[in-house]
C-alpha positions, 0 to 999 in steps of 0.5 A: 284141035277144034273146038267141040261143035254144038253137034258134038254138045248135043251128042254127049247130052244125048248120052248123058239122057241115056245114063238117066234113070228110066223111072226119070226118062220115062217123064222127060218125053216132050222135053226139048233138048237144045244146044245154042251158042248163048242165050238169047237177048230176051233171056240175057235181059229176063236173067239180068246177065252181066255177060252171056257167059254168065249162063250154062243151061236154062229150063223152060218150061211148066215143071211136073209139079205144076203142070195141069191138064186143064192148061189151055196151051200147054207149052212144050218143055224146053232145056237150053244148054249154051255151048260158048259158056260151057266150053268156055267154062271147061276150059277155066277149069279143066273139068272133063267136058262130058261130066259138065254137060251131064251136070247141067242137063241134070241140073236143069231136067231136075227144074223140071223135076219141081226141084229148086236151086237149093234142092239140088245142092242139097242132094249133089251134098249128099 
């Protein structure tokens, strides 16, 4: 057996994209999905990773809340989810691999939703 390619990653992210609701969809066009192997130096440095594996998806991005249409060069929306950690991680835990990439994606689409951290504890609580 292989381990799962960052194409296979960026498959199943796309189906969990489909499993969101189209009220939430709808305001996710022009948000970039992208699958890496880790993150970047800069982003590892910016995090102040102890180790690439430390990072599972990231945001990047102006969220909803605080986008302007008067920003001079709006940026485009980026979600980064890191194929070695998330399969490293599924492999720690056994968790089915599908239903890890849709908690992240959801969890960093939820950034930029405005939602914090804490936001989204409290509602995955509920």
């Amino acid at each position: 057996m292989t381990a799962p390619t960052i194409e296979d990653i960026a498959d199943l992210a796309e189906a969990a994209l489909d499993d969101i609701p189209a009220a939430f969809r709808q305001h996710l066009d022009g948000v970039e999905i992208r699958v890496e192997e880790f993150p970047d130096e800069e982003t590892a440095e910016e995090m102040a990773l102890e180790s690439p594996f430390d990072l599972l998806g990231l945001y990047r991005g102006v969220s909803l809340a605080e986008k302007s249409l008067h920003d001079p060069t709006p940026t485009t929306d980026q979600v980064f989810l890191y194929r070695r950690p998330l399969l490293d991680y599924w492999c720690e835990t056994g968790e089915d691999l599908a239903d890890l990439v849709r908690h992240v994606l959801v969890h960093e689409i939820g950034h930029h939703f405005g939602l914090s951290d804490d936001d989204m504890e409290r509602i995955e609580q509920v």
